[in-house]
N, C-alpha and C positions, 0 to 999 in steps of 0.2 A: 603113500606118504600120509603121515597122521596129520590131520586138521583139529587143532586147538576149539573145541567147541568155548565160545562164552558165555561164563558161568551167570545162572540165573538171578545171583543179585550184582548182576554187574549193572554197570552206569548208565542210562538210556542215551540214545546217539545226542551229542548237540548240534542243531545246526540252525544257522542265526540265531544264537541267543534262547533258542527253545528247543523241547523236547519232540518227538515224536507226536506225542500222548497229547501235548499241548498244542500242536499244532492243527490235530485233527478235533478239539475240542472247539478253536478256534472257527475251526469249517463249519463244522457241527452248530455254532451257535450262530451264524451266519447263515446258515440254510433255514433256520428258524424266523430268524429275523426278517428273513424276503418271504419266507410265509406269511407272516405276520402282518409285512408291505402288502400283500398283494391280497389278505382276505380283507383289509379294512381298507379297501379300496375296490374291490368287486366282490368279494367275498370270497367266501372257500372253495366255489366252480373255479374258481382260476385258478387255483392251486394246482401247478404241473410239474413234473420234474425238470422241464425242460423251462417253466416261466421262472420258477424257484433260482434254476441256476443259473439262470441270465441275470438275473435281480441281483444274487449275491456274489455275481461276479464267477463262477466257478464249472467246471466241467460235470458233467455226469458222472464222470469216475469220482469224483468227491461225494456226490449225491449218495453212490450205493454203498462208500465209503462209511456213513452213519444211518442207511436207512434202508429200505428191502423197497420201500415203493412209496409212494404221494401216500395212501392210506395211512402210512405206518407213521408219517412224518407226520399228518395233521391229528393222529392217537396221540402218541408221545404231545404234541404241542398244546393237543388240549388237557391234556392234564398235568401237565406246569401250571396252566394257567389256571385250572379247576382249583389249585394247592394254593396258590396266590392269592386266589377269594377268599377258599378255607380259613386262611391264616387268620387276618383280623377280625374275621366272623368268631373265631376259635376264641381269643384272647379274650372279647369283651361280653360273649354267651355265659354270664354269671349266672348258676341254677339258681331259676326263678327270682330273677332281683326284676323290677317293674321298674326302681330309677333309674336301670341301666339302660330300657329298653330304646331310648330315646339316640343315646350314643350309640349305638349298637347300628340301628336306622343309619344314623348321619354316616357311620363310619362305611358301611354297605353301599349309602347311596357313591360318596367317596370315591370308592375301589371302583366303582361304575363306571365312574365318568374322568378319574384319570390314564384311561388309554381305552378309545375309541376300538383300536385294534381286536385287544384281547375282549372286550365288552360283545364286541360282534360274533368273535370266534363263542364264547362262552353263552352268550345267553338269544344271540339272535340266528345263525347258522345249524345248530340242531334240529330246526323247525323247515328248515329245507332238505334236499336229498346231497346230502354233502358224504355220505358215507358215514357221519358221527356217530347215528344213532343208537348201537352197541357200545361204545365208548357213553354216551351219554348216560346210557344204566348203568354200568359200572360206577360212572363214577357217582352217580346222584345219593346216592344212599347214604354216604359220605354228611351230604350237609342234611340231611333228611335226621339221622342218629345223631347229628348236633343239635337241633331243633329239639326232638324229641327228648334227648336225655339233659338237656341244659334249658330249657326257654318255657318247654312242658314237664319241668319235673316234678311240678304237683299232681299233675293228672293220674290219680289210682290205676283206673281201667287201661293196660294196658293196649287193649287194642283202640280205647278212645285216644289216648295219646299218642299212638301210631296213624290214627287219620288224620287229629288236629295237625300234625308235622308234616305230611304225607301232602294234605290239601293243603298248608301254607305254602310247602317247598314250590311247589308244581303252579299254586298261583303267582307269586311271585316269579319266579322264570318268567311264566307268559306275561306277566306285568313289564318286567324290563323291558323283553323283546321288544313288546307291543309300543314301549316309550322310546327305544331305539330306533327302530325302523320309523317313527314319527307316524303312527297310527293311534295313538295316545297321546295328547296333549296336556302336559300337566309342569307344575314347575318342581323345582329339588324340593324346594320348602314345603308342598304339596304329598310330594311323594313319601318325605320322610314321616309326617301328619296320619298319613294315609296306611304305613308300614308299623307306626306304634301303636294306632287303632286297632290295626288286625291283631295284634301280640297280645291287647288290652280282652280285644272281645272273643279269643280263642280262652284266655286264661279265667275270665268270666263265665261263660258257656259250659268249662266243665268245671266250674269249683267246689 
């Protein structure tokens, strides 16, 4: 007996009101979001499949449904969150403008401290053994080639302009980190003072 296979632009099932595709996107960003609970609360060591799914309500068969393992899930999560810093950094990185450098600062410090969460996962969690730290060089290069082709675009010597950005990137991380975790005591006002000085005296040092 012939079975009517259906055709490939046919209509995805509905049920309640949504798709398949939707529904598991649904999971999907719910399984992020109790990681997200659970590293800005203990951090990334607590990240489990099993803490994950308890948090967002969900079975393990949802878990491997979007994800191969906890590693895969805190990859993918940190770099959502990496593109989210990217972003505003991206927008106001005018090559070589000095009056910018200030917004630029504020807008950075900004992204920092409006979600404790992603701040943690992104700039204080690569510094412990969470399994990031191959994710962390991927991604870092990223704001490093910001810095360098927008912040340093005066800089001739290209391998000078490759360290200035290189030592910026890599100081600031440990700077947040450091204010993060409350082993640096400083206020916004301070930090942002403190982030247009460095721009000021990298851009002096090689001009």
């Amino acid at each position: 007996m012939h079975t009517e296979q259906p055709s490939p632009d046919a209509e995805p099932r509905i049920w309640g009101g949504t798709t398949l595709t939707e529904r598991r996107e649904v999971r999907r960003a719910a399984l992020l979001e109790a990681a997200l609970d659970l590293i800005g609360e203990s951090g990334a060591g607590a990240v489990t499949m099993r803490a994950v799914c308890r948090r967002a309500g969900l079975t393990d068969r949802y878990f491997y449904e979007s994800f191969t393992s906890r590693d895969e899930l805190l990859d993918v999560l940190y770099r959502l969150v990496a593109d989210e810093f990217l972003e505003p950094m991206t927008a106001f990185a005018v090559v070589d403008d000095p009056s910018r450098d200030r917004a630029l600062s504020e807008v950075l410090l900004d992204k920092v401290l409006a979600d404790p969460r992603k701040s943690r996962l992104f700039l204080v969690e690569p510094y412990s053994s969470t399994g990031l730290g191959q994710t962390t060089i991927a991604v870092m290069p990223a704001f490093t080639r910001l810095i360098q082709d927008h912040l340093f675009a005066h800089i001739e010597d290209p391998v000078r302009r490759r360290l200035a950005a290189v030592t910026m990137a890599s100081g600031n991380a440990g700077m947040f980190s450091a204010w993060l975790n409350g082993t640096l005591r400083a206020s916004r006002e301070q930090l942002v003072d403190h982030l247009v000085a460095t721009i000021a005296a990298y851009r002096t040092m090689y001009r």
